[in-house]
C-alpha positions as CSV (number, residue, x, y, z in Angstrom):
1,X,-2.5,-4.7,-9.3
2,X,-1.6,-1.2,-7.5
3,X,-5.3,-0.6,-7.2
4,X,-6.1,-4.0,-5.9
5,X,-3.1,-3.6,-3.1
6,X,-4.4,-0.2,-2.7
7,X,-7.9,-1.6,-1.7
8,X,-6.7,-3.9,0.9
9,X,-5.1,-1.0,2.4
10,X,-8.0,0.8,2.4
11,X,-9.9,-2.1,3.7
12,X,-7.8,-2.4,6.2
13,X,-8.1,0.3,7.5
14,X,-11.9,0.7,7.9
15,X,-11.4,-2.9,9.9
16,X,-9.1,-1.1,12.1
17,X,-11.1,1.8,12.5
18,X,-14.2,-0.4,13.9
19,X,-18.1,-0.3,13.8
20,X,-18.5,3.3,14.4
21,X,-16.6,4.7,11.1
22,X,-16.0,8.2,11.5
23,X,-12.8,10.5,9.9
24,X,-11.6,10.9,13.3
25,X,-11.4,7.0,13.6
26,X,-10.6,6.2,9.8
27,X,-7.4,8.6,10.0
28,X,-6.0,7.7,13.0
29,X,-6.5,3.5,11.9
30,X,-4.4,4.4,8.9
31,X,-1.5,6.0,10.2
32,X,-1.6,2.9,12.7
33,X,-0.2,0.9,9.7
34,X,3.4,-0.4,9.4
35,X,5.2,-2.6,6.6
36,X,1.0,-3.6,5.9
37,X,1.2,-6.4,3.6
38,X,-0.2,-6.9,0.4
39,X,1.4,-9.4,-1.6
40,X,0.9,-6.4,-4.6
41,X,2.2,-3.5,-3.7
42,X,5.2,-2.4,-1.4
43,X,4.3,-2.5,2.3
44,X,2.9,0.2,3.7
45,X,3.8,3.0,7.0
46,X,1.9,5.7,7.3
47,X,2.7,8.0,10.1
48,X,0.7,11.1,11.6
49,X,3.0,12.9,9.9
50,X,3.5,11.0,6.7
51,X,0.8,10.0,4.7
52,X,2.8,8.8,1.8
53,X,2.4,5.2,2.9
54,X,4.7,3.5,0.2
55,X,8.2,4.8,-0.6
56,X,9.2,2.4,-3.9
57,X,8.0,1.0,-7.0
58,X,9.0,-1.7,-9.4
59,X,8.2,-2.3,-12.7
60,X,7.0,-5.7,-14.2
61,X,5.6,-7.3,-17.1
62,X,3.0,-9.6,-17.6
63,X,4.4,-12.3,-20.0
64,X,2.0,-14.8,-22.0
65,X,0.5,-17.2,-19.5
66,X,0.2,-14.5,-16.8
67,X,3.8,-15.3,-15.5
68,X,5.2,-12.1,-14.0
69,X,8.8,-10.9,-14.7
70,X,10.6,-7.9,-12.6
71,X,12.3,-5.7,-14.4
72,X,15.9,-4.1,-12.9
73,X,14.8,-0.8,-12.5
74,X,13.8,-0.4,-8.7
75,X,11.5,3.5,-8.7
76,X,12.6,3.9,-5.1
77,X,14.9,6.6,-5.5
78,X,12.2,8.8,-7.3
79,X,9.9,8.7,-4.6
80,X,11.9,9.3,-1.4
């Protein structure tokens, strides 16, 4: 799931950056990201001067039937 949400960031951004896909577009498209939506990961921010994108993580298990069940531990603090 992270590398799924991770794609549509990615994708994102190469929409963002336009026809003419160069680094000097695909950067700047990026960092014009805030709270991006996934419906996977955390939003996303990046800044010009923060490239970290997402600052928390939750853990979750798949349980039989694909249901999905959060767990209590929130990984925000580690990543901040």
């Amino acid at each position: 799931m992270a590398g799924y949400g991770a794609a549509m960031v990615f994708v994102e951004g190469l929409k963002r950056a336009g026809r003419q896909l160069t680094r000097e577009g695909f950067v700047p498209a990026l960092e014009s990201l805030r709270g991006f939506e996934t419906g996977f990961i955390f939003p996303i921010t990046f800044t010009k001067d923060d490239h970290q994108g997402m600052k928390g993580g939750k853990i979750f298990k798949v349980l039989p039937g694909g249901k999905m069940e959060f767990l209590e531990h929130d990984l925000s603090p580690y990543w901040q």
